[in-house]
Residue, then its C-alpha position, 0 to 999 in steps of 0.5 A: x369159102x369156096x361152094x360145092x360146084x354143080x359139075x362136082x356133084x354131076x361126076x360124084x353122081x355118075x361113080x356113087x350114084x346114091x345120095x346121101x340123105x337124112x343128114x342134120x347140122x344139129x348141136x348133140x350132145x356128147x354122149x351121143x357122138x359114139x353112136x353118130x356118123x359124121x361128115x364134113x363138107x368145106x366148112x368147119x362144122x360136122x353134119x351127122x346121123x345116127x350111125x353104129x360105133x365104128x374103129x377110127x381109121x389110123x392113117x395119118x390123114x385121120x388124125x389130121x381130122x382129131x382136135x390137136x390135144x386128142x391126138x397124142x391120146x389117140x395115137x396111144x390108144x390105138x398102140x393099145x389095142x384100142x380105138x376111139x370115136x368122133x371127139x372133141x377137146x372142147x373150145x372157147x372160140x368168141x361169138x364171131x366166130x360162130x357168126x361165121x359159121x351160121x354164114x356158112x351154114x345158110x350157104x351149104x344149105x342152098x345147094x343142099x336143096x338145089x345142085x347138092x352138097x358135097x361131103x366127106x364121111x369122117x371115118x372112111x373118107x367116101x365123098x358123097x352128095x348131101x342133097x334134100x330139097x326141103x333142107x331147113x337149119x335147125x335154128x330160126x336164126x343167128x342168135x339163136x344158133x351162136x346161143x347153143x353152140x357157145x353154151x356147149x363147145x367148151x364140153x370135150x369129149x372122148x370114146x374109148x372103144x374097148x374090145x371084150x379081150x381088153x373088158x377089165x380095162x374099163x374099170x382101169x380106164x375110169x379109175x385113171x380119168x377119174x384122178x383128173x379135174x374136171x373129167x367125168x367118165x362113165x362107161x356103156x356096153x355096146x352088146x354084139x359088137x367089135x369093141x364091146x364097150x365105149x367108156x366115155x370121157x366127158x371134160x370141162x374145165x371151163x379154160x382153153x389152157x386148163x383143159x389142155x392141160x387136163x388132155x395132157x395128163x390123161x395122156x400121161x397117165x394111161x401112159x404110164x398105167x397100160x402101155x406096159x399091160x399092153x405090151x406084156x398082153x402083146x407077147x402073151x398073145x403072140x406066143x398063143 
């Protein structure tokens, strides 16, 4: 994997002279993501913190970053009015996979504590530089990191940000997920924001196949049931 050269993070200084900081590699959990900001460098795995629900961005270079079997959910959910947070469709990747990861993770973590990481915010696309030179993984090792990745990557995970013009869809929302196997739904209000409401819809069916299937359905489902309110609020509202 190609590293972060020291002359990158030099010119990302002079244009965006402060660093980011306070960032963690840790394993969440899934009702957490709606309320993380996440960033990527080279590698496959997200670093975050704590951060405000925010809309998707909705060029196509975004759904590029969505996992294949969220993006026609997506896309429909922002035709909708609606948007989504950072997601997940869960996975079933065998330990070697995650043992690479772990390499490349003690990797970035060098230059976060020497020339600085460089990473991309996942909603806005602002490159910034990771740099903390007391950065520890949060694991004592391989085993251990391999061990609590697998043990939660097959939990997918979705938000759905709902505007408070849109607030009688929660109940819609989690009564069309809830028909789907495996799916548990739930909803929060997010109080003086945007979207007013996340609902959120947690999935694990304990099979790549089954799980993808269960996307597709949820996507066909919300299809069928509200691209057509949608519609008809559309030419409401623009008649008003």
């Amino acid at each position: 994997m190609a590293m972060t050269p020291a002359w990158l993070c030099g010119v990302l200084r002079m244009i965006a002279p402060l660093e980011i900081v306070g960032l963690s590699a840790a394993v969440i959990p899934q009702e957490r993501f709606p309320f993380t900001r996440w960033y990527r460098a080279s590698g496959p795995w997200y670093y975050h913190r704590p951060g405000k629900p925010d809309a998707a961005c909705l060029d196509e270079g975004c759904y590029e970053l969505i996992d294949p079997d969220l993006r026609p959910l997506c896309r429909l959910l922002h035709r909708l009015g609606l948007a989504t947070t950072p997601s997940c469709q869960g996975h079933f990747y065998p330990k070697s996979y995650f043992q690479r990861i772990w390499a490349i993770l003690e990797r970035e973590g060098e230059w976060i504590r020497t020339d600085g990481l460089v990473v991309r915010d996942s909603e806005t696309g602002l490159l910034q530089v990771f740099h903390d030179e007391h950065y520890q993984l949060p694991w004592p090792d391989a085993e251990a990191f391999c061990r609590e990745a697998m043990a939660q990557q097959s939990r997918g995970y979705l938000g759905i940000l709902v505007p408070p013009e849109r607030g009688e869809w929660v109940a819609r929302l989690e009564e069309i997920a809830g028909q789907v196997a495996g799916v548990r739904v739930g909803h929060q209000e997010l109080g003086r924001c945007a979207y007013r409401y996340v609902v959120s819809l947690l999935m694990d069916t304990g099979d790549a196949t089954r799980q993808t299937r269960a996307w597709e359905r949820i996507t066909a489902l919300i299809g069928q049931r509200l691209e057509r309110v949608g519609q008809r609020l559309e030419k409401i509202e623009g008649k008003g």
